[in-house]
C-alpha positions as CSV (number, residue, x, y, z in Angstrom):
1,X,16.6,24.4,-34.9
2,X,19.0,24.1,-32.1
3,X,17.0,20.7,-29.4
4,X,19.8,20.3,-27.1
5,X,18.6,20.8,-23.5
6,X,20.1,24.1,-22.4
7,X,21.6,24.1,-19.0
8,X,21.4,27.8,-16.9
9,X,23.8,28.4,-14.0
10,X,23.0,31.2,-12.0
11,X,26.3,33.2,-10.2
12,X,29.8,32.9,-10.6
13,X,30.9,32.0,-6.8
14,X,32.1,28.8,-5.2
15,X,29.3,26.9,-6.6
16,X,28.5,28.2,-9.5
17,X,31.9,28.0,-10.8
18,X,32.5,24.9,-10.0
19,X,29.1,23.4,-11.4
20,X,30.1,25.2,-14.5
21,X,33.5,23.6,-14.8
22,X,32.2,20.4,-14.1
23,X,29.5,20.3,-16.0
24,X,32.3,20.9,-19.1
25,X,34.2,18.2,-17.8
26,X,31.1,15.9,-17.5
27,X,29.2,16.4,-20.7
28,X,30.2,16.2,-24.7
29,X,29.4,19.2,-26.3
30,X,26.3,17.9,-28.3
31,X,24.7,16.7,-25.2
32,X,23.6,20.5,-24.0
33,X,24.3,23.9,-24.2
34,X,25.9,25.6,-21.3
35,X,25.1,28.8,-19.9
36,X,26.9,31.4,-16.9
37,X,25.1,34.3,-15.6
38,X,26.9,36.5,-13.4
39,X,26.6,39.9,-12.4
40,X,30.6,40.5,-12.8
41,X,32.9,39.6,-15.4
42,X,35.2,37.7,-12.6
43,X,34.6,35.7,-9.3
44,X,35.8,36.5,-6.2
45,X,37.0,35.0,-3.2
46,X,34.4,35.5,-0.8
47,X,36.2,33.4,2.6
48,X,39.4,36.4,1.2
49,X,37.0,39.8,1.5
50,X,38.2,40.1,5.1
51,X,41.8,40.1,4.1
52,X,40.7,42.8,1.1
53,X,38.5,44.8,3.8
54,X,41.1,45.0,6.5
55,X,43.6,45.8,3.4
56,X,46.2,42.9,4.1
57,X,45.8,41.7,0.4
58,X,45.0,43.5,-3.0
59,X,41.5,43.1,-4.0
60,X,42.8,41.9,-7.1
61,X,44.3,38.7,-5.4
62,X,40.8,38.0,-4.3
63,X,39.9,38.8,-7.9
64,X,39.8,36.0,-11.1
65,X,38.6,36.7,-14.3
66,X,36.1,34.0,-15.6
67,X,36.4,33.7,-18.8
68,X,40.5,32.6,-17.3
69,X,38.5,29.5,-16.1
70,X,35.6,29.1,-18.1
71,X,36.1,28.8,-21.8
72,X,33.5,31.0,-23.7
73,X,33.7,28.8,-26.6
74,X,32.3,26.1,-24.8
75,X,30.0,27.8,-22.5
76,X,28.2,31.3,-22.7
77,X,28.8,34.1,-20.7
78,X,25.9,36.5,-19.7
79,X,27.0,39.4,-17.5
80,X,24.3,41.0,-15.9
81,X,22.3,40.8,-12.9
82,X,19.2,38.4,-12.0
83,X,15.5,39.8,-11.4
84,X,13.6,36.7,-11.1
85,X,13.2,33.0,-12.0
86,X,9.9,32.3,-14.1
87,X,9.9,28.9,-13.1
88,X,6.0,28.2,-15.1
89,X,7.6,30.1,-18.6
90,X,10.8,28.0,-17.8
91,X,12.4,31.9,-17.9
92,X,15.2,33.7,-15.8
93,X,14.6,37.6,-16.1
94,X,17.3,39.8,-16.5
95,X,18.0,43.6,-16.1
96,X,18.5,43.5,-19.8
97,X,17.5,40.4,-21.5
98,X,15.8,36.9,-20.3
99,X,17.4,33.5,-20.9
100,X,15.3,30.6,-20.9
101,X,16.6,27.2,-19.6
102,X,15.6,23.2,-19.2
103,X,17.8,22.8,-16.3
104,X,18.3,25.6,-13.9
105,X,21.2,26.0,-11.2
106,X,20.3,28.7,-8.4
107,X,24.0,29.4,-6.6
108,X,23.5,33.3,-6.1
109,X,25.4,33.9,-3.0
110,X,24.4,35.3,-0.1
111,X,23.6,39.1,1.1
112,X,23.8,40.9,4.1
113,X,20.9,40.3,7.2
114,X,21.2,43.0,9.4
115,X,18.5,41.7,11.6
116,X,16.2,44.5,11.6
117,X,18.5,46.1,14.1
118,X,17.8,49.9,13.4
119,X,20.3,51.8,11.6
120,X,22.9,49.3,10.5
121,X,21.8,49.4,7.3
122,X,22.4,53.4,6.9
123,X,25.3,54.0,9.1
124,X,28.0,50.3,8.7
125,X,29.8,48.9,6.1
126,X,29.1,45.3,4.9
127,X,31.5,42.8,3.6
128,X,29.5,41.8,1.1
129,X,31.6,41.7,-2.0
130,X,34.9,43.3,-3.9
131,X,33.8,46.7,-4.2
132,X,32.2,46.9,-0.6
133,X,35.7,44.9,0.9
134,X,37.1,47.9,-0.8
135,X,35.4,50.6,0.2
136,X,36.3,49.3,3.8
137,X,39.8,49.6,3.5
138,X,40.3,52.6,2.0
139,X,37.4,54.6,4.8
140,X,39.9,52.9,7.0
141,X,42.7,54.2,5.5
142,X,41.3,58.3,5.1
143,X,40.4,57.6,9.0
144,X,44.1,57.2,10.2
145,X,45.3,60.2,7.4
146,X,42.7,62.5,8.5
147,X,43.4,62.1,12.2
148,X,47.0,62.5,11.0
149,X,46.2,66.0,9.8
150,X,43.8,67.2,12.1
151,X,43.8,70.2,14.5
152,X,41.5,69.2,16.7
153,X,42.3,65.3,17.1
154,X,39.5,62.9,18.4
155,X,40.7,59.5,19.0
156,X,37.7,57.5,19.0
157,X,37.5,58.3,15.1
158,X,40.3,55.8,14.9
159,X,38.2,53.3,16.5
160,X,37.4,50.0,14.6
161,X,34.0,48.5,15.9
162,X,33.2,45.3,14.8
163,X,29.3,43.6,14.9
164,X,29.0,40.3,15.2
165,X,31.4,37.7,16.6
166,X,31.2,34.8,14.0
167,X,33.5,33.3,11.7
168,X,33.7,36.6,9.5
169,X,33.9,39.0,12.1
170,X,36.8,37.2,14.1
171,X,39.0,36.6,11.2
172,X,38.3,40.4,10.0
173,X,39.7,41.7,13.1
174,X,42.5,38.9,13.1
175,X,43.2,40.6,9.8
176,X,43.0,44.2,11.8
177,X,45.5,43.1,14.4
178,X,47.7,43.1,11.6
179,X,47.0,46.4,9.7
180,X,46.3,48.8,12.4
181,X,50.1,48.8,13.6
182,X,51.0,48.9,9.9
183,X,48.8,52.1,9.9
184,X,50.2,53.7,12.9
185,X,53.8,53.4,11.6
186,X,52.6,54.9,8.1
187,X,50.8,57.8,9.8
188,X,53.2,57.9,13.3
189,X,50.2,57.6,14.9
190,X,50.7,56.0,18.7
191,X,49.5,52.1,18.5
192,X,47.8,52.9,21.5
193,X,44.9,54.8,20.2
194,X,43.2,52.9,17.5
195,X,40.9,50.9,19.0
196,X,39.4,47.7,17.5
197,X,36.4,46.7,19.3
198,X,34.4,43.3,18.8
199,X,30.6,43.1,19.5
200,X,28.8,40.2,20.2
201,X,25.4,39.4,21.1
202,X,25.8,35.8,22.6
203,X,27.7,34.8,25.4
204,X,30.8,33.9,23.7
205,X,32.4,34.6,20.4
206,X,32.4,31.9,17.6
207,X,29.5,30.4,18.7
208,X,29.2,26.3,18.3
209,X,33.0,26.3,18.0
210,X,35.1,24.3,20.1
211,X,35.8,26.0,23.6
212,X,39.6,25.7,23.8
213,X,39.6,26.7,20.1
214,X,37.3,30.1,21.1
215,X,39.5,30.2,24.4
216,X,42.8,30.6,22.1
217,X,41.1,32.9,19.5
218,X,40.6,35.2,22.2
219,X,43.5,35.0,24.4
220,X,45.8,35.3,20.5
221,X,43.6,38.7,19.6
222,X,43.4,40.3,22.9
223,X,47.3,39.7,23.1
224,X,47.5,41.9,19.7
225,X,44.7,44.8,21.2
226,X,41.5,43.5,20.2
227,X,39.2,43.9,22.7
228,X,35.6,41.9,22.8
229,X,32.6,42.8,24.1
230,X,30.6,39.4,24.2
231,X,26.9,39.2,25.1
232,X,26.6,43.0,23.7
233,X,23.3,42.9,22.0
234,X,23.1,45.9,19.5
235,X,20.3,47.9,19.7
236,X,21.1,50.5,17.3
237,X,23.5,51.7,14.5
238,X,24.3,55.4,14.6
239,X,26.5,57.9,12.8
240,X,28.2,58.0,15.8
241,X,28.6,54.0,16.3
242,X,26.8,51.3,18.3
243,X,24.5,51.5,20.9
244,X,24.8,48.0,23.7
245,X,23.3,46.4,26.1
246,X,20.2,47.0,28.6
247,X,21.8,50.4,29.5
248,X,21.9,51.7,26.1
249,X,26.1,52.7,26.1
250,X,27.0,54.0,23.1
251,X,30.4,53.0,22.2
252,X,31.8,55.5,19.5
253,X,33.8,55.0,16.3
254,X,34.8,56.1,13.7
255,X,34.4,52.9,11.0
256,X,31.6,50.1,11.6
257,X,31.6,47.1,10.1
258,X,28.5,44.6,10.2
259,X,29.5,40.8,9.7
260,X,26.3,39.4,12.1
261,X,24.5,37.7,9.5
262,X,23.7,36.2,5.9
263,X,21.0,35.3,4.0
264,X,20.3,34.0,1.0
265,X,19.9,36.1,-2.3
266,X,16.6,38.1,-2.9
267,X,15.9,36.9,-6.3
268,X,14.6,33.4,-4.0
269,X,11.5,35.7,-2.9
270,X,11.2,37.6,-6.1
271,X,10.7,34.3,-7.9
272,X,7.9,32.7,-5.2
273,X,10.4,30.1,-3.6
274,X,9.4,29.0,0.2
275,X,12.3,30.2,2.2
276,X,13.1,29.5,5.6
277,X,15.0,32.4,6.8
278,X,15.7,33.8,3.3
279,X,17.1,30.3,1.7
280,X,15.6,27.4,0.2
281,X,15.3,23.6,2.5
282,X,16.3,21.6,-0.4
283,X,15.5,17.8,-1.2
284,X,18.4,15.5,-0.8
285,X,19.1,15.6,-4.2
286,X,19.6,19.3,-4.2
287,X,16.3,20.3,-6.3
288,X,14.1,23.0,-5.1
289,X,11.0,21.2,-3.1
290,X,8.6,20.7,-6.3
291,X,11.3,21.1,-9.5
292,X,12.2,18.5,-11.3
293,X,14.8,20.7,-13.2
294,X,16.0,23.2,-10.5
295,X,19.0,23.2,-8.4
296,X,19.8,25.5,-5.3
297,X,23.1,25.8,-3.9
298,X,25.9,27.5,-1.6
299,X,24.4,30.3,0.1
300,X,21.1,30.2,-0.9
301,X,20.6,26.8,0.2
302,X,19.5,24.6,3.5
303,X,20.8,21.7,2.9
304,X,19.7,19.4,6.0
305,X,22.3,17.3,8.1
306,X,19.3,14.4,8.6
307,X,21.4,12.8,11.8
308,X,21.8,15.9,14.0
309,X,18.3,17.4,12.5
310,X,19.6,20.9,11.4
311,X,21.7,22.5,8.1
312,X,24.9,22.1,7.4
313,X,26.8,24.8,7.5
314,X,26.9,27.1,4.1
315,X,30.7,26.7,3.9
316,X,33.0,27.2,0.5
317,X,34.1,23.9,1.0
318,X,30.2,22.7,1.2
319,X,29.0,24.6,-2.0
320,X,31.9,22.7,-3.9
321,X,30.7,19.6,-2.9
322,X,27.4,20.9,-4.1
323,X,29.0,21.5,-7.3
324,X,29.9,18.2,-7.7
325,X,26.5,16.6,-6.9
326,X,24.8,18.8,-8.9
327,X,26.5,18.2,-11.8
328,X,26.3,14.9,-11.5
329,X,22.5,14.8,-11.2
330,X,22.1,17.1,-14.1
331,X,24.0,14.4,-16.3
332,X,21.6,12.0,-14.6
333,X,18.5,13.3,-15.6
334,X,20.3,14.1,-19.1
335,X,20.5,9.9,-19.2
336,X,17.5,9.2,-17.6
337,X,19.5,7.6,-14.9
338,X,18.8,7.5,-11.1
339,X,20.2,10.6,-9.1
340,X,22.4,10.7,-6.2
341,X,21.6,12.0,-2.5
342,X,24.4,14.8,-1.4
343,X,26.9,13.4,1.3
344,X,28.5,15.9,3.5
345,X,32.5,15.2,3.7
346,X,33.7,17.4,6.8
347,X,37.2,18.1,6.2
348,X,37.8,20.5,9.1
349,X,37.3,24.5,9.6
350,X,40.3,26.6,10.3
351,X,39.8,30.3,11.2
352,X,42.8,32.6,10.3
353,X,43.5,34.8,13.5
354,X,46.1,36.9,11.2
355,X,48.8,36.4,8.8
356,X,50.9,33.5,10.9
357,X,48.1,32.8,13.5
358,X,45.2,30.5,13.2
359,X,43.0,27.7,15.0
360,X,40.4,25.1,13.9
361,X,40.2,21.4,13.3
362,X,41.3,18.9,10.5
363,X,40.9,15.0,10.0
364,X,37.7,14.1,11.5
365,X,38.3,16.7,14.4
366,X,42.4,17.2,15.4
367,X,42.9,20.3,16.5
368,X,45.8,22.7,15.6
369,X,47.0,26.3,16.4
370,X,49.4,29.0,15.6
371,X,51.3,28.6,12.5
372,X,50.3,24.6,11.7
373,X,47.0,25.6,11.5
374,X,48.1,29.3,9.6
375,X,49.7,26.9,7.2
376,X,46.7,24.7,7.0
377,X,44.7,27.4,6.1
378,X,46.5,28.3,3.4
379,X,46.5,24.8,1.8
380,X,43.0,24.7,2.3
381,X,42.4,28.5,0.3
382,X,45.1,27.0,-2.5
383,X,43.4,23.5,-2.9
384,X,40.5,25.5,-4.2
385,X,42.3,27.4,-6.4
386,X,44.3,24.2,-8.0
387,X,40.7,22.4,-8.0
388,X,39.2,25.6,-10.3
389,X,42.3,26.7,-12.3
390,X,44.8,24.4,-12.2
391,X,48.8,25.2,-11.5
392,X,48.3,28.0,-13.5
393,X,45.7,29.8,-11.4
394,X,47.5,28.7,-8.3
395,X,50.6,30.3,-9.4
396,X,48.9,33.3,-10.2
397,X,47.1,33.8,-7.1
398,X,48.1,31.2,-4.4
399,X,49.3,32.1,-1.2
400,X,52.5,30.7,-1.0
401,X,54.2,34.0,1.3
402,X,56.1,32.6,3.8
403,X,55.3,33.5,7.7
């Protein structure tokens, strides 16, 4: 009879892979058993869907396969997709098996919150994951081939409208400023009638960001024809595109993209977790409120910033840090040994405004732009890489293209 504690990690993305792999470095193999469920036989790169949506990179860049990363002779591989956590029967319930567990990592990702705002759900794409990133690029794509062979030729089908200003939404239509003129050469289309349209509900775009950082984001993008429509609240998606403001003005498109919001996965509710706007506040240690075996990060956690009173936000590089606290604490309570509180090291957000444009802050808050911070942006997407695979995987799929 097999007694080693058995050790259930719950996703494959920033998180959960990195939980996994440290839990292999961290523990013998006699001390538990080890196991990955993920829906997919690979992890993506979520902070690269925009780049794979806007069709500046192959999906497949974005793409790694986990059993390149995670050995399957050390730790099991379940692909399949999570109903719920039966946290009294110690059970997770597949769609086609259940696994039970001792210790129990939640890292799930997030999904798409439209808000309630009628329509969105029916009528805009999401960037939600590979196959959705996908399906973006190539409705882009048909847009510009079909307007190419049309008789009757309407040119607001070639408009790109964005919803939701945010970190996704400004580095997708970064990524747009790039494409679109790539398109219109393809299809000798003139540059001048693709539109690409960004909506935003507050007052300014990247809200909480730095104001000379937003102030160059927008002057860069506008320079390259995006246009911004800031303190546009959305009142409705249509088949036709948004409707704005107090007047109801329906701007028209012919691809919509939602980026306004995340929450955390379903499975939380399914499984009778208190949520706070569709995550989990968890302790300091990183357990659910109430488990004493249950970990929730990335996505589907709050973890709170105690000095400023409000989450941190559910960044890559902040669910590999989770990662590494979790790991450690699940090797505590292995060794009956005190756990550790998680300690939030900033180390800077950079937005990519395009291929050789970017802005953000590094260090403890310098500021860069243009190609320093491009360049910095790309260390920051190839550390992670090098952290999870090693040279190999960086080779294989760093971005080392020069500008």
């Amino acid at each position: 009879m097999n007694s080693k504690p058995k050790i259930v990690v719950l996703g494959a993305g920033y998180a959960g892979m990195m939980t996994t792999k440290k839990l292999m470095q961290k523990l013998h193999p006699e001390e538990a058993d080890i196991v990955l469920i993920n829906k997919h036989n690979y992890h993506y790169q979520t902070t690269w869907l925009h780049e794979v949506a806007a069709g500046t990179i192959n999906h497949n860049l974005a793409r790694i396969m986990i059993s390149d990363i995670i050995d399957p002779n050390r730790v099991r591989l379940i692909y399949d997709s999570v109903v719920e956590v039966k946290r009294e029967q110690q059970q997770v319930v597949l769609e086609n098996s259940e696994v039970n567990y001792d210790y129990l990592v939640i890292s799930l990702g997030f999904e798409t919150n439209t808000f309630g705002i009628k329509g969105m759900e029916e009528h805009a794409f999401f960037i939600q994951d590979i196959d959705s990133s996908q399906l973006i690029r190539e409705h882009i794509e048909y847009q510009f081939a079909q307007y190419k062979n049309s008789e009757a030729k309407e040119d607001h089908s070639l408009t790109i409208l964005v919803g939701g200003g945010g970190f996704t939404g400004v580095e997708f239509v970064g990524e747009l400023a790039e494409r679109v003129p790539q398109l219109c050469r393809k299809y000798d289309i003139d540059r001048n009638i693709p539109k690409i349209i960004n909506v935003e509900a507050s007052p300014s775009i990247l809200p909480g960001f730095d104001e000379e950082l937003v102030a160059y984001a927008k002057k860069s993008l506008e320079s390259r024809g995006v246009e911004f429509r800031e303190g546009a609240k959305i009142q409705s998606c249509t088949k036709e595109g948004f409707i704005v403001g107090e007047g109801n003005e329906l701007i028209k498109a012919g691809t919509v993209v939602w980026t306004g919001g995340v929450t955390g996965n379903s499975v939380l509710g399914n499984s009778g977790f208190e949520l706070t706007r569709g995550k989990v506040t968890v302790n300091s240690d990183l357990r659910a409120p109430g488990e004493e075996n249950i970990f929730v990060l990335g996505d589907c956690a709050w973890v709170m910033n105690e000095k400023e009173g409000r989450p941190y936000p559910p960044t890559a590089q902040a669910a590999m840090q989770h990662a590494t606290t979790c790991a450690n604490n699940i090797k505590a309570l292995l060794h009956h040994q005190p756990l550790e509180n998680f300690v939030f090291s900033d180390k800077g957000t950079v937005a990519s405004l395009g291929v050789t444009d970017a802005m953000g802050t590094v260090f403890g808050g310098t500021k860069l732009y243009g190609k320093p911070a491009a360049a910095m942006k790309k260390v920051v997407d190839n550390r992670y890489l090098f952290l999870l695979g090693g040279l190999n995987l960086f080779l294989k799929k760093g971005k080392i293209r020069p500008f």
